[in-house]
N, C-alpha and C positions, 0 to 999 in steps of 0.2 A: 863557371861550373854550375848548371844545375840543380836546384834543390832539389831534395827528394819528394816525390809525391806524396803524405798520409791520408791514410784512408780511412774519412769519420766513421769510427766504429759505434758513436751515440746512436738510438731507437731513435728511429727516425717517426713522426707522425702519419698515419693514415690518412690517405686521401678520403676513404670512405667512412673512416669511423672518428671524427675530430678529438681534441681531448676534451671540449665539453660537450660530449653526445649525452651526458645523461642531462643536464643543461636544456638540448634540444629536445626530450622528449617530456620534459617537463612544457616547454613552451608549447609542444605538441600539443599536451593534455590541454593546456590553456585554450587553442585555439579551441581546439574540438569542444571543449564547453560552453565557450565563450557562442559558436555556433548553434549549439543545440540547446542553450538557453534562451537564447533571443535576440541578447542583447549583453554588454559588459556588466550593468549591474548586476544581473542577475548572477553573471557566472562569476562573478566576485563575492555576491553572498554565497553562494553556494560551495565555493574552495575557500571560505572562509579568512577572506583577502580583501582591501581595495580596489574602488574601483581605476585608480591612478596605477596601481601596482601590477591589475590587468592590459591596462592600457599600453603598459611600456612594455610588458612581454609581447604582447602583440606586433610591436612596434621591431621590439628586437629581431622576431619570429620572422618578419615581412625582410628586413633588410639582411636578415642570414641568407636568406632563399633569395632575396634579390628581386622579390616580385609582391605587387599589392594583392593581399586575398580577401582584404573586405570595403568596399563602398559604404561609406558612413555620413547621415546627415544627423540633423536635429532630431527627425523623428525617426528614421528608417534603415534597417542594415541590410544588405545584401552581399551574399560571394561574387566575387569577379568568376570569368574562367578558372583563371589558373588556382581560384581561391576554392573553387567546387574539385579541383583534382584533387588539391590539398587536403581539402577537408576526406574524400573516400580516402587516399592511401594512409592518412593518418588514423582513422578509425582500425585500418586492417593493420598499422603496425604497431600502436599500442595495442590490440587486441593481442597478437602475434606475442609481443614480449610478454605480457600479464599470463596466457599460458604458458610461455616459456618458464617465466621463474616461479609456476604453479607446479609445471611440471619437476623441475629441479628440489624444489622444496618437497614433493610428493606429501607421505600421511604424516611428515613432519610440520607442515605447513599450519600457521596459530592464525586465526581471521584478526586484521589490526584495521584500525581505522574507524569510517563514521557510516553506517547504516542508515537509511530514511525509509520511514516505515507510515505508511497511511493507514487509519486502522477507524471501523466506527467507532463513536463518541463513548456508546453505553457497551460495548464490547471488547473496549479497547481501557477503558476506566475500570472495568472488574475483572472479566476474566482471562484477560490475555495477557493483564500485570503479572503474575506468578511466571507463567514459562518467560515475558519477558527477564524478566530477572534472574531465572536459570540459566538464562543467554547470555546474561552481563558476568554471573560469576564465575559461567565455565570459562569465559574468553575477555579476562581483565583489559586486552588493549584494545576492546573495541568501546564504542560511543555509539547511540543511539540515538536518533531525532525520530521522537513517534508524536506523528501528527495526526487528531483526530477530526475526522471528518463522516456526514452522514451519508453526503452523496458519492454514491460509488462508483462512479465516473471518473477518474483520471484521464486527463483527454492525452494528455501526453507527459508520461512518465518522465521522458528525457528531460523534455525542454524543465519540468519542476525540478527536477535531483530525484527523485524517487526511485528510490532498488525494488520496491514490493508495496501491494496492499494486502489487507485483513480484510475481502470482501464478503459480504450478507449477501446470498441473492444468486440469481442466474447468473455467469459471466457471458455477456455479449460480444467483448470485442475479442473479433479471433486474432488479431496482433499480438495477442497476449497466452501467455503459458500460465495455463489454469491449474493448480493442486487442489485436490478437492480432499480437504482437511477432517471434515465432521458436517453431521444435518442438527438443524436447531430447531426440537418442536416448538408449537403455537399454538396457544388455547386460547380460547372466549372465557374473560371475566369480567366482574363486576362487584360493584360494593354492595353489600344485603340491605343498603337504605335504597337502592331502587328498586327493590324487590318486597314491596309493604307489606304482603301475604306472607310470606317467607319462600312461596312456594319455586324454587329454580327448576327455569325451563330446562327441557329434555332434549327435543328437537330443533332444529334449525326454524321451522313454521312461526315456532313464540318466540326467537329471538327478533323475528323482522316489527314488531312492534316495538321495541323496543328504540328510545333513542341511544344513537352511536358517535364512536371515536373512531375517527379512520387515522392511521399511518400510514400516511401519503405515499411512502417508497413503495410500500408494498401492495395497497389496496384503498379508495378512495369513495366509489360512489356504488362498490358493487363489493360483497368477500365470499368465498366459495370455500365449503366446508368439507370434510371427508369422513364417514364414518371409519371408526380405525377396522372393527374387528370384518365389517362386510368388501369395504370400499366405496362404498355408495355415496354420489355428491352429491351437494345443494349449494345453489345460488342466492345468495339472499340480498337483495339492491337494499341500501340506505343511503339516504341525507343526513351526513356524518354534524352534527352539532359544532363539533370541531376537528380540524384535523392538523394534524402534525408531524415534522420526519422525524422527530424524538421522540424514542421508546422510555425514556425516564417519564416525560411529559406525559404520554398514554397513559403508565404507572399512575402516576399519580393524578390525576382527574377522573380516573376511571374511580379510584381510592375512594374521591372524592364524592363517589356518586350521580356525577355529570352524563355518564354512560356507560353503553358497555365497548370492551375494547378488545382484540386481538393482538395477539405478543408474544414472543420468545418466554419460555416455560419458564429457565431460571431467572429471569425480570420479577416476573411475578409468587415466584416461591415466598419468599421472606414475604410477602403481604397476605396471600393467602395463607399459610401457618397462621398467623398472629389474627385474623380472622377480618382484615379491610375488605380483602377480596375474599370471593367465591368463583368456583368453574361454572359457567353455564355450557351443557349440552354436552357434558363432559366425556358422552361416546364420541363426541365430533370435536375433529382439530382442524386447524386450516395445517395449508401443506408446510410440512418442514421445510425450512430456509436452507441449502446448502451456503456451506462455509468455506471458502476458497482464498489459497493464496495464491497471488498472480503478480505477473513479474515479465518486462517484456523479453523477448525472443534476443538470442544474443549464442555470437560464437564463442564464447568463452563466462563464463558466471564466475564473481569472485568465490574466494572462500568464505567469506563473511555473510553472504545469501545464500551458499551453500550449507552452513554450518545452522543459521537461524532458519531455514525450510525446514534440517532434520529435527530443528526442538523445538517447532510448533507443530509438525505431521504427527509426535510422541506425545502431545500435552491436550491436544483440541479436544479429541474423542470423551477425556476426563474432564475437561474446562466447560462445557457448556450443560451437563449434568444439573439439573434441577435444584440435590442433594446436597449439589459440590459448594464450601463457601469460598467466596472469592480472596 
């Protein structure tokens, strides 16, 4: 006699969605970093891991799939074929899920995690501490890396970890999604011991005798002025004494008497009060600096660059105020 057939009523596993898929899209993440940083170190500093510990999800990643995705020597990494397929479909399906559970979570959704923020030095030291900190305490589970720098050139966001900069300046590269946050004026000052008369020039004409401090980022062997109330410009060429991409540095050697210097207004507020500085030509400014946050192009933006665009697009306009103390 025949036994009877039973019919396993256990949940049988998916072919398409394993039980360690979340697993796999971690390794995903891995690769795709591990790609767009350069190399394992880097994307092992960056996910805040080993570089042994990237090395083995790699290694997992390669033998789940069944195929080699990176060519690795001493010096040099390259994608295979199948390792360049790998790397697009995997950008488009963590993107895919990241707004999937963006979307589920909707205006419920809290920014968690680590933010990387490039920001200049003297910009980034005074006035952009306060909204950063309004950042940190609306949204307790995030973390912040604010890294300052004077050159505003981020060649490639990706490959650093970079979610955003705090840029000074025209934004050139059109790769990038510009917010154009606040404009930062710029005066002509000077210490009244270069001025032995007392007399402060008026016009652009008697500033060009004078010796100068250039800020290289912005202007070097030539600076160009604008009268506020007509418009009317002037060019005035110097051989700068010295020059520097540091607006603290300007500050202070300007203080010093060494020259005269152009600058962002509120640099020079606390000096001019207390009477180091004075304005020279003071109906003429060089042109306002626009302030922009910039962030590359992407089908999906966390909430966490979400969240810190809307509390620095609310804070800048007050943050760079002359008046305002940092």
């Amino acid at each position: 006699m025949k036994k009877p057939v039973i019919a396993d009523l256990r949940p049988q596993q998916s072919a398409s969605l394993p039980a360690n898929a979340g697993d796999r899209l971690e390794l995903m993440q891995t690769f795709v970093r591990i790609v767009e940083a350069g190399n394992l170190s880097a994307a092992a500093q960056q996910l805040g891991t080993t570089q042994p510990t990237i090395s083995r999800r790699l290694q997992t990643l390669e033998k789940s799939l069944g195929m080699k995705l990176l060519q690795r020597s001493t010096h040099s990494m390259r994608l295979t074929d199948d390792g360049e397929r790998c790397f697009a479909r995997a950008k488009e399906l963590l993107a895919n899920w990241a707004a999937f559970e963006s979307d589920l979570r909707g205006a419920r959704e809290e920014p968690e995690g680590i933010l990387r923020v490039v920001a200049p030095h003297a910009f980034g030291q005074e006035r952009l501490i306060h909204p950063l900190a309004d950042y940190l305490r609306r949204y307790p589970r995030m973390k912040v890396e604010w890294l300052l720098h004077d050159d505003s050139s981020i060649q490639d966001f990706i490959a650093a970890g970079i979610d955003c900069a705090i840029q000074v300046g025209e934004v050139t590269d059109s790769s990038l999604v510009a917010i154009k946050l606040a404009e930062v004026p710029r005066i002509v000052v000077a210490s009244p011991s270069l001025l032995p008369d007392g007399v402060i020039p008026q016009s652009p004409a008697q500033l060009a005798g004078l010796p100068w401090l250039a800020l290289r980022t912005y202007y070097r062997h030539e600076i160009r002025l604008r009268r506020i109330d007509t418009g009317e410009e002037a060019r005035i060429p110097i051989e700068p004494r010295m020059s520097t991409d540091s607006l603290y540095a300007l500050r202070s050697t300007a203080a010093m008497g060494l020259g005269v210097g152009a600058g962002s207004a509120w640099v020079m507020a606390e000096d001019l009060a207390a009477g180091r500085l004075v304005q020279l030509a003071p109906a003429w400014q060089a042109s306002a600096l626009p302030v922009s946050l910039v962030y590359p192009y992407s089908r999906f933006y966390p909430a966490r660059l979400r969240c810190f665009v809307e509390v620095m697009r609310a804070a800048l306009p007050d943050a760079i105020q002359a008046d305002k103390k940092p």
